[in-house]
Every structure is written in C-alpha cells, then in structure tokens.
C-alpha positions in Angstrom: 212.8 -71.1 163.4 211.1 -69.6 165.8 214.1 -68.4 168.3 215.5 -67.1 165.3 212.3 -65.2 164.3 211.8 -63.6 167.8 215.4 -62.5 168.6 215.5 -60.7 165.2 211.6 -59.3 165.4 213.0 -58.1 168.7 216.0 -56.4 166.9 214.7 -55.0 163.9 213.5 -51.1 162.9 210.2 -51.0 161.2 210.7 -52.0 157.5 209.3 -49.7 155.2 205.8 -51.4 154.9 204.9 -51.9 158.4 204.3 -48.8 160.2 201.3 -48.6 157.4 200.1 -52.3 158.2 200.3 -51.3 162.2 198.7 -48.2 162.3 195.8 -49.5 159.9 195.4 -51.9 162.4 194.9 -49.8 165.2 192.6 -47.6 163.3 190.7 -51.0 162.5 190.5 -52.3 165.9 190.1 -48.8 167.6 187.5 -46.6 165.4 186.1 -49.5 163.1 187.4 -47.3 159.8 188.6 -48.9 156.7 189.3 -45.5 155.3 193.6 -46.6 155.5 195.3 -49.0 153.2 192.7 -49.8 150.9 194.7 -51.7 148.0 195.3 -55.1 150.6 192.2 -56.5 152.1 191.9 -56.2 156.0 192.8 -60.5 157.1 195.9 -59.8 157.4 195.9 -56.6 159.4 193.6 -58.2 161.3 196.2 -60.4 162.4 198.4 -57.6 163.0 196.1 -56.3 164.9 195.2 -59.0 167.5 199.0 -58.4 169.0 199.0 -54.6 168.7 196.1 -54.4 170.8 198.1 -56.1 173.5 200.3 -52.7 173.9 197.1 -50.8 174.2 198.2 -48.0 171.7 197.7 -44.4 171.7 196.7 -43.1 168.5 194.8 -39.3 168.1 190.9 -39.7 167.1 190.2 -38.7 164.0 193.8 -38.6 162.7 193.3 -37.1 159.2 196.8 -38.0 157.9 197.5 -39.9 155.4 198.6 -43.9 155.6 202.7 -43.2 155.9 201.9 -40.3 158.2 200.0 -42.4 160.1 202.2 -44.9 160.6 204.3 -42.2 161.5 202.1 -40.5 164.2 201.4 -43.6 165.3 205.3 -45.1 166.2 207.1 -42.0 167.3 204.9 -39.1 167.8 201.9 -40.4 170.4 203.5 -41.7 173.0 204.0 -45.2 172.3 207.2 -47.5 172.8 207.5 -48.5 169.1 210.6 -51.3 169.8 207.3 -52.6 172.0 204.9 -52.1 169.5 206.6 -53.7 166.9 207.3 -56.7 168.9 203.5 -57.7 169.7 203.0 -56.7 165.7 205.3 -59.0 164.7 204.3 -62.4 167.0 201.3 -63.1 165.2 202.6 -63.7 161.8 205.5 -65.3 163.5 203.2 -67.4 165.1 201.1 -68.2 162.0 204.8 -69.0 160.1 205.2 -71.4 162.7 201.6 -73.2 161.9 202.2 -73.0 157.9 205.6 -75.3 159.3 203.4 -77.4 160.4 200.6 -77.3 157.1 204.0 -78.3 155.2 205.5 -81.2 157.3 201.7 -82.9 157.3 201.0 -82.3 153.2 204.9 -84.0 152.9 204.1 -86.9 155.1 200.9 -87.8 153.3 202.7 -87.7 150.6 206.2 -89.3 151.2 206.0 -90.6 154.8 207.5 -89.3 157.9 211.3 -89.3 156.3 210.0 -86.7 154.0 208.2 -84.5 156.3 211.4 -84.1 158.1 213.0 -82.9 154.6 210.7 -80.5 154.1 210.1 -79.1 157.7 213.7 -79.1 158.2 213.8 -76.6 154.2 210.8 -74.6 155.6 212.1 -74.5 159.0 216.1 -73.4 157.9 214.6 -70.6 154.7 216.7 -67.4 155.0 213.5 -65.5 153.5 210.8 -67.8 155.3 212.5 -66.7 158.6 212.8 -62.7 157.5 209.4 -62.2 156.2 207.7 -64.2 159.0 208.9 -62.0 161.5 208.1 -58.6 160.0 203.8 -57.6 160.5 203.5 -57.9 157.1 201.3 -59.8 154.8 203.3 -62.3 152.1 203.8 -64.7 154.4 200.1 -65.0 155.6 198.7 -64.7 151.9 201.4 -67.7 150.7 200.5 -69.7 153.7 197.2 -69.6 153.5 197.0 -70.7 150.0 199.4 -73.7 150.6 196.9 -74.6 153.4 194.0 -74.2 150.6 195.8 -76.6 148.0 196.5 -79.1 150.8 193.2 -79.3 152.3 192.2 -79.8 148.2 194.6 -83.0 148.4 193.0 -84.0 151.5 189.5 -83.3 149.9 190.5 -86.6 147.5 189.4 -88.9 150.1 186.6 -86.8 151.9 185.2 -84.1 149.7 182.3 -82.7 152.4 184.3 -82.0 154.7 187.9 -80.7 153.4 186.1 -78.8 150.0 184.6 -76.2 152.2 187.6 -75.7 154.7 189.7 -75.7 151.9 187.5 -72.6 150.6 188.3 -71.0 153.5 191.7 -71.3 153.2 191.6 -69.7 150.2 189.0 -66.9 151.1 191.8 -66.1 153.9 194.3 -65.9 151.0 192.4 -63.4 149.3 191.0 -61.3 152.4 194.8 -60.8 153.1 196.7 -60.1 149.7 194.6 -59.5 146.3 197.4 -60.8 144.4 195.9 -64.5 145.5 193.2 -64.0 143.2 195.7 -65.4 140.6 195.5 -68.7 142.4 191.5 -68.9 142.1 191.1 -70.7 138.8 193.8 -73.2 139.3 192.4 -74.2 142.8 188.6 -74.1 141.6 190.1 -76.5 139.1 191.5 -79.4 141.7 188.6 -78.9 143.5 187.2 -80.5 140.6 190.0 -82.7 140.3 189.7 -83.8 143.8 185.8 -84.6 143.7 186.1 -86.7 140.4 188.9 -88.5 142.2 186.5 -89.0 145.5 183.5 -90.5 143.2 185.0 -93.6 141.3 181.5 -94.8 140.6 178.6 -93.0 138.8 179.0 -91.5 135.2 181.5 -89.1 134.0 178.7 -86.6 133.4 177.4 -87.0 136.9 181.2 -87.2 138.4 181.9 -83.8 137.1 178.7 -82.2 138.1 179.9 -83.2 141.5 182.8 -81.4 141.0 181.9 -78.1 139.5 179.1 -78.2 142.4 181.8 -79.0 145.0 184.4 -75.9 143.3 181.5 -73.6 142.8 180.7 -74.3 146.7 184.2 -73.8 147.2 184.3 -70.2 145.4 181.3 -69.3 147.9 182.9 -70.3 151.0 185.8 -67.9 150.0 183.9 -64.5 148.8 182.1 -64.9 152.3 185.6 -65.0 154.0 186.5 -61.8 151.9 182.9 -60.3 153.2 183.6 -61.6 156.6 186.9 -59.8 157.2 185.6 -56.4 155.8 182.5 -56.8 157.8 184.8 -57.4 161.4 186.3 -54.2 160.9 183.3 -52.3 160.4 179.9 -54.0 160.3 178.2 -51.4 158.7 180.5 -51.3 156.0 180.8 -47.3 155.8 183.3 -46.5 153.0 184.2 -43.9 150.6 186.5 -43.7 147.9 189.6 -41.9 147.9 189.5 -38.7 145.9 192.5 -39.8 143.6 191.0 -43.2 142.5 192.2 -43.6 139.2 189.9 -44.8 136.8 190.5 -48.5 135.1 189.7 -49.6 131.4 188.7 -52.6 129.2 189.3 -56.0 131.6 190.7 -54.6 134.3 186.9 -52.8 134.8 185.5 -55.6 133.7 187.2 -57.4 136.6 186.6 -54.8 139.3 182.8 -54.1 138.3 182.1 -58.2 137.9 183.9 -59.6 141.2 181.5 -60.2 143.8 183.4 -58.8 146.3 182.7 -55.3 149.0 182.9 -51.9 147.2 186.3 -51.3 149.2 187.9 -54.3 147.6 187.3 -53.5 144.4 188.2 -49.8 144.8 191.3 -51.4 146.3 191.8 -53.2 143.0 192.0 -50.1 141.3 194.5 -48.6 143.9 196.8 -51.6 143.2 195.9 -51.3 139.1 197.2 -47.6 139.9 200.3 -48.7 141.1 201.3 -51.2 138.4 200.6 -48.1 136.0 203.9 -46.3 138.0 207.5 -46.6 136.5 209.4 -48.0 139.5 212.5 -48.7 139.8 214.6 -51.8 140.0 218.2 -53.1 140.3 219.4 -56.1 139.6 223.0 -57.5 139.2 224.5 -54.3 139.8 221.7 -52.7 137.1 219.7 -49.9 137.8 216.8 -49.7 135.8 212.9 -48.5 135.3 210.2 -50.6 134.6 210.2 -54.3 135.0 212.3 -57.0 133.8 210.4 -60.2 133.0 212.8 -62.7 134.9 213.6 -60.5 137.8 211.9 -62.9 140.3 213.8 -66.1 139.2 217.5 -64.3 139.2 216.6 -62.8 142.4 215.1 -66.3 143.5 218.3 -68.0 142.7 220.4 -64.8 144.6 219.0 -65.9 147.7 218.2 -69.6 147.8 220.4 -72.0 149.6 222.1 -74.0 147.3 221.4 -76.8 148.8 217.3 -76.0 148.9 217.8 -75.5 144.7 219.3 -78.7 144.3 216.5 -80.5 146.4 213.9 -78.4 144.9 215.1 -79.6 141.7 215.3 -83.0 142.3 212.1 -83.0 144.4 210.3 -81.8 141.3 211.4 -84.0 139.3 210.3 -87.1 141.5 207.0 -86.1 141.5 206.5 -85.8 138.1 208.5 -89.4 137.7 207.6 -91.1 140.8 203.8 -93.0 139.9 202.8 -92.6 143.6 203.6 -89.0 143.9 202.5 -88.5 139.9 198.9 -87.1 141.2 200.0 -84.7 143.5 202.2 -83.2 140.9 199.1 -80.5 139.8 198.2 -79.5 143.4 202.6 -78.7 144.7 203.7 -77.7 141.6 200.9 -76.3 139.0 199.9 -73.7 141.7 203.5 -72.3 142.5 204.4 -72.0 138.7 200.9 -70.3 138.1 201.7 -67.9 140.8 204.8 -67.4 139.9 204.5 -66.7 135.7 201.7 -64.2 137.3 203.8 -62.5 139.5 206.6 -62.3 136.9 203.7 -59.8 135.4 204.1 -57.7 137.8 205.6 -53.7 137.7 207.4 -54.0 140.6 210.6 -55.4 140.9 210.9 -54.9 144.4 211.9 -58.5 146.5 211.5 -62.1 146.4 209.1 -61.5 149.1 206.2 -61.3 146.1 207.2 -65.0 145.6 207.1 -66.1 149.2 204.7 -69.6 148.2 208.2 -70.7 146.1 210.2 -71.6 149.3 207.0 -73.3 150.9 205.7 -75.1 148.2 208.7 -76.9 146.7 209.6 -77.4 150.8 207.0 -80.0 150.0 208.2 -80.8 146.7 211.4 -81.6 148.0 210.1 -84.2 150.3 209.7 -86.6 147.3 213.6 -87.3 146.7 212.8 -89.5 149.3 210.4 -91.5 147.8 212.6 -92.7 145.0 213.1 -96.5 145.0 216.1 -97.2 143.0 219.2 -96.4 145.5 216.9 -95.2 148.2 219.8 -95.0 151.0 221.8 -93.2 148.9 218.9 -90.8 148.1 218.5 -90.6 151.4 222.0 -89.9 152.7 222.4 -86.8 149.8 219.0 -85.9 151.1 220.3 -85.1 154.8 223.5 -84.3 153.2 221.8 -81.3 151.3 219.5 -80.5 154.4 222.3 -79.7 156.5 223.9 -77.7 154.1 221.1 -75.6 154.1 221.1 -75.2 157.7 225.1 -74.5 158.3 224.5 -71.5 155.3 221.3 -70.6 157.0 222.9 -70.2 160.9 225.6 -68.6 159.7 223.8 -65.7 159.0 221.8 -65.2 161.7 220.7 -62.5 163.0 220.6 -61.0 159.4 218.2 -62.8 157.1 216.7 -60.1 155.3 219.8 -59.6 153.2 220.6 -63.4 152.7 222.7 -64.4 149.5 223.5 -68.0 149.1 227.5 -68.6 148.7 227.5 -68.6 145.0 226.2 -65.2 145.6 229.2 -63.9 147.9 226.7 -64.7 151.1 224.5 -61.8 153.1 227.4 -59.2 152.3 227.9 -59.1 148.9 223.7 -59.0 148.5 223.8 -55.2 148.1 225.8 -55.3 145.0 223.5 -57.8 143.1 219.8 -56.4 144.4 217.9 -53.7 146.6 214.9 -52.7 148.4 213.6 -55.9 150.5 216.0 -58.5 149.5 218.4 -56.7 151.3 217.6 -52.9 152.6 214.4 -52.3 154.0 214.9 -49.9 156.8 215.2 -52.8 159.5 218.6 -51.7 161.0 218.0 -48.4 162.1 218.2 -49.5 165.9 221.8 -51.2 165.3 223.1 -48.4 163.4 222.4 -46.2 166.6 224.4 -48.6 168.9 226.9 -48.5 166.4 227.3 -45.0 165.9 227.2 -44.3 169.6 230.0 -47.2 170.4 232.6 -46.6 167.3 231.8 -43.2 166.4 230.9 -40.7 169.5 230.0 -36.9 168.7 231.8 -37.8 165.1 229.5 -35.6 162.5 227.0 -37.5 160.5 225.6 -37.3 156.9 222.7 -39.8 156.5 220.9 -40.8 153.9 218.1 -43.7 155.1 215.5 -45.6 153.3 213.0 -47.0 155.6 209.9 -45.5 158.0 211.9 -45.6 161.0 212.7 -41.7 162.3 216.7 -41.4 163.1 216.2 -38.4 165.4 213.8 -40.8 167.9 216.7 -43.5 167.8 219.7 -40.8 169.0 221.0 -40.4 165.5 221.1 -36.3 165.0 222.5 -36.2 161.0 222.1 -34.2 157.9 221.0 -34.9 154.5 223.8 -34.3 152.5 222.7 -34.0 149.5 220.9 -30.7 150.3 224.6 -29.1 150.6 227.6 -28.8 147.9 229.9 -32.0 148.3 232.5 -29.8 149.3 231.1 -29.5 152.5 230.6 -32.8 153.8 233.0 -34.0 156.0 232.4 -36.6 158.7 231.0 -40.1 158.2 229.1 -40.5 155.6 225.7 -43.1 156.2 223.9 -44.5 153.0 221.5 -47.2 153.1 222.5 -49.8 150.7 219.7 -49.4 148.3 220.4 -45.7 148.1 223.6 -46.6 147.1 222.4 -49.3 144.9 221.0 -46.5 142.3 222.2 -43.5 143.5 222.3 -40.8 141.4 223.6 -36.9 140.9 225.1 -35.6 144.0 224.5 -38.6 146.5 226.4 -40.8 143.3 229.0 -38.0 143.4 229.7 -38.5 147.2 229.6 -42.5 147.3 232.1 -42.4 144.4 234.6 -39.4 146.0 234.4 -41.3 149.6 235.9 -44.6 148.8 235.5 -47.7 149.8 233.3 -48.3 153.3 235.4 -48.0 156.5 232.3 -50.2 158.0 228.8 -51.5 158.1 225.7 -52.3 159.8 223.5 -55.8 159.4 225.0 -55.7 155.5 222.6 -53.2 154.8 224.0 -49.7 155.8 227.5 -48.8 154.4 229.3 -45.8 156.6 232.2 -44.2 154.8 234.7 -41.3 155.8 235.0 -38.0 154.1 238.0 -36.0 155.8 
C-alpha cells in the first residue's frame, strides 16, 4: 500500500482540492492567519503542513487573493517546484493511511484473532479508493481515520474506561478539528461511551452504572472541543479572525447549531460557509445521467461502482457474522452502527461529488469483514473463500495500478469504462495533467491543441500551449481535441457539439482525459 501510494503521489497533478489545502497550510505555518479555508477546521491542514514546510516554500506576504488564487500563486507563480511540493504535501496523510492500517488490523484481531486481522489489513491494505485518497493532501482520509480510531479506542474503553475514554475523545476531537462533517458521528460515539462504561462496571446499581457513563461520555465530549480549540489555537494563539464579507446568514436549527456549539468563532462561521454550499445547485452525473441537485442514493450506486467485488461480498458476509456470531454480537453497534449513521448522513448531503465523502465505508467494514472468520460451522471452508475473496481483491486492485482514482470494479467495465458511469473525483480530478504532457510531447509533437481541463493544475507551466475551444465557432477547430472526462461527462452547448462531431477517442490518458481528432 504504501509503494503504491508514493509512486502515484509522485506522479499525480494537483487534484482540484489541494492546491487550497497546501497553500492554507503555508499561510498557517508561515504568517499564523486562519483568514483561508474557513469551512474545514485547521487538523488536517496541519498535517499538510508539517511536510510542506520541508520544501521551505515561497509564498508573497500579505497575499490578498483569494483561496483558489492562492493555491494558484502558491504552485506555479512564486518560484516553487510544485511536482516537489506536492510530494512532501502528500507523505503525511500517506503516512497517517498507513497508521489507520494499522488501527484496523489491531480492532480485527481483538475481535476475531490474528486470521482476521490479516483479512482485513489485507481489504484495507488492497482498497482502490483507500490507496487514491490517501495519497492526495487532502482531508477524508484523516477525518475517517480518525474516527475509526475513536470507536476503537471506545471498544477498548470496555475493559479500561480511565484510560481509553479520554484518548478515545481525542480521537474524535481530531475527527472534528479536521472535517466538520464528523460532527455527525458525535451522538453515536457519546452513546458507546456509555455503552462501554456500563459494560466496564458489572457491579453497583443500574442508576449508579449509568451515571458513570454519562460522566465518562460527557468527559469524552470535553476532551474533543479542546482538540477542536487546540488546533485553531496552533495556528494562531491569539485567535485573530474576521468573517468573510459574504457569510451568508443561517436560519431556524442550523443557527441554533452554529450559535449553541461550543466551539471558536471561526468554526462556526465555517459552519455557515459549508451550510452556504449545501444551499448551491451542483451538479452530478451518475450512470451516464447528468443532473442538478442531489440524488438520495448516489453514494451507495457509486459505492458499488467502485468496490471490489470481492470486498462486497466479504463486507456482506462480514456484517452478517457480527450480527449472528454471539462473540462478535457486542461489537456489532461500535463497526457497524457508526458507518451506517455516517453514511444515511452523508446520503443528506447536496453534493454528489465522489465516494471520497464515504471514505470510513471501506475502513470500517475492512473490520467487519474480519468476522467471516469467526464462524464455527465449516470454518476451513470459511476460511479458504475468505483468502479466496482476498486475493481477488488484490489481482483487481494491482491491475490497475498506477491509476486508482478512477477504479471501477469488473462488473463495472474496470478503471476505463468509470467515465461513462460517474465524474468529478471518482474518476477526473485534475491528477493527470503531468502524463498528459509526456503524452502529448511523445505521440503528438507541434500537433495543434484544443483543451478543455478540469483541475487546479496550470497546462501552460507543464509544456502544454492549447486553446479553449469553445471560445471559437466549431468550424474552426481542427487538431486534437483534449477534454477531461468529467467535462465530457455533462458537456453541454458547443463543447457537446464538438465531443459528438469528433467521434470516438483516438486515445487516452490515466482513463481520465479522452483526446480525439478533428481534421
């Protein structure tokens, strides 16, 4: 997992979201400002942080730009190397991927035993979108790991409440201090806090057990608004903020919610941001459907797009030991209440953007799955389809390395039919800028080039010199014509006009750029 997260952190274009995340992170660790990004908490740019800082970065004081223009100034027009700058971005979270492995191969042995552990490493370890997201400098993968670290602390908290209650607080503060759509996860794990402390005192009285309990989650809720007050204080200790002049206002419970949390001004005014953007109409394509607004099961269809079909079938079966197995019957709430909560929440949700908003699915059920092979009756055999299954998933995840981003499973038509079923990050997220440059310049020299690109990355810096075409008449486009896949996906007017006149692809790049030829 990790040589395959390196070699494609190493070959990958800034997605769409990072060149915000970076050059927040510079701005954090250089001039102590929270002014950029205010709608995610600062944890996880933190993170980002404590590898950017290795390049020593150049950035203007003062930079009045906004957050995109930043990330802009920041990559390609200060001086900075950004393949070099994205790399030492990138090797924290793939690092803290790597330790969240390790979070899930522990809570699966203390469940199932070593056997199992291996099972759901080995799912972890081999997950097309575990491996994408958790080498981009991004923050779904930190926020989901962090909160599977939280509920499996709470598990461990069954035995010894002092101790694992408070770290698993902290867990849970680092959750929300990185992404404010763990908040979600709050009241469930406040609840096995309780759960976990009335299991921990079998003697006393009910009444006293479960005042132990709602001390020990209330305790538990403390630990994690100081984490949140923590990371806001690192970045500036005198917590200096104003609000952006565009803050929209927010109504009824959502003010209730902002005004009530006990949380830094920023935060909340970051709440509204993010209540801002579920306001917007964005737009969404699923199964060759382009469409505005939000479609309620758009997560699971795009869940089952690009899930081995091996890690379904042990998910499946996985879930349904621990709900039949009596041994792994109590830790049914803590792996599988908390992913379903998160999950019915972000099905909520106005953007229908990438499985990447469901990232805790793959590393939950990864321990889920590890209780096929607990089952008693026919145990070998359980066994055998287990590894059986495992190694499917790891042939369909090697094969298509080094492109994970757009991973299908083969039900699906694998990583090159993904453009025809989804968009955005499942598939096209600006990563592929760098290969389309080697391309062009070993297939295609001093051809003419009409390029229409969705991501942050600038073509110009990477040696690609091409026009918009859809600022002339189609008429007078000749040449290759370059369209990102998600363009394509729900184009419309003129750029529809030219993908439909041009035919079918004469080739593409990482199964996310589609280059056609218009004589």
């Amino acid at each position: 997992m990790a040589f395959a997260m390196v070699t494609t952190a190493v070959r990958q274009t800034p997605t769409i979201d990072e060149p915000v995340y970076v050059g927040t992170a510079v701005v954090y660790a250089q001039e102590h400002s929270l002014r950029y990004n205010p709608e995610h908490p600062p944890l996880g740019k933190l993170i980002i942080a404590s590898g950017v800082e290795f390049a020593h970065p150049r950035l203007d004081p003062g930079f009045a730009g906004d957050q995109t223009e930043l990330g802009r100034r920041l990559l390609y027009e200060s001086g900075n190397d950004p393949w070099r700058l994205m790399l030492l971005a990138r090797l924290p979270v793939i690092a803290l991927t790597l330790l969240f492995g390790l979070v899930v191969f522990a809570f699966a042995r203390e469940l199932t035993g070593a056997v199992g552990a291996v099972v759901a490493l080995a799912l972890y370890a081999f997950s097309p979108d575990l491996i994408a997201h958790g080498s981009l400098a991004t923050l779904d993968v930190p926020e989901a790991g962090f909160l599977l670290t939280s509920v499996w602390l709470l598990w461990r908290a069954r035995r010894r409440p002092v101790l694992y209650v408070p770290l698993a607080g902290m867990a849970l503060g680092a959750a929300v201090a990185t992404k404010m759509s763990a908040l979600s996860a709050v009241p469930l794990l406040l609840l096995l806090a309780v759960v976990s402390v009335w299991y921990a005192r079998p003697v006393g009285g009910r009444v006293r057990r479960l005042a132990a309990g709602v001390g020990a989650a209330a305790g538990m809720g403390l630990v994690a608004v100081a984490v949140v007050w923590a990371a806001y204080l690192a970045v500036d200790p005198r917590l200096r903020w104003t609000a952006p002049a565009d803050l929209a206002p927010v109504h009824g419970l959502r003010a209730l919610a902002v005004d009530w949390l006990p949380f830094p001004q920023p935060f909340r005014d970051g709440m509204r941001v993010q209540f801002g953007f579920e306001d917007l109409k964005w737009g969404g394509f699923l199964f060759g459907r382009s469409y505005y607004g939000s479609l309620w099961y758009y997560l699971p269809a795009a869940l089952l797009v690009k899930t081995p079909l091996g890690m379904l079938a042990l998910w499946l079966a996985g879930a349904v030991a621990m709900l039949t197995v009596p041994r792994l019957r109590p830790a049914a709430p803590y792996v599988l209440l908390a992913p379903l909560l998160l999950l019915a929440a972000a099905m909520t949700g106005n953007r229908d953007l990438g499985v990447r908003y469901a990232l805790f699915v793959p590393m939950f059920l990864a321990v889920a799955a590890a209780g096929v092979t607990a089952v008693r009756r026919r145990r070998r055999w359980g066994r055998v389809a287990a590894a059986g299954l495992v190694a499917f998933v790891a042939v369909s995840s090697l094969l298509t390395f080094p492109y994970y981003l757009p991973y299908s499973n083969e039900a699906f038509g694998g990583p090159s039919k993904t453009h025809l079923r989804l968009h955005d990050s499942n598939v096209d997220w600006g990563q592929d800028l760098g290969r389309l440059a080697d391309r062009l310049k070993e297939r295609y020299p001093g051809e003419r080039i009409w390029l229409v690109y969705k991501g942050s990355g600038v073509p110009s810096w990477y040696g690609i010199e091409a026009s918009d075409p859809r600022t002339v008449p189609p008429g007078e486009v000749h040449g290759l014509l370059v369209v990102s896949d998600s363009s394509v996906a729900r184009a419309q007017g003129r750029l529809a006009a030219l993908v439909e006149s041009s035919g079918r692809p004469i080739d593409e790049v990482g199964h996310s750029i589609s280059i056609y030829r218009r004589p």
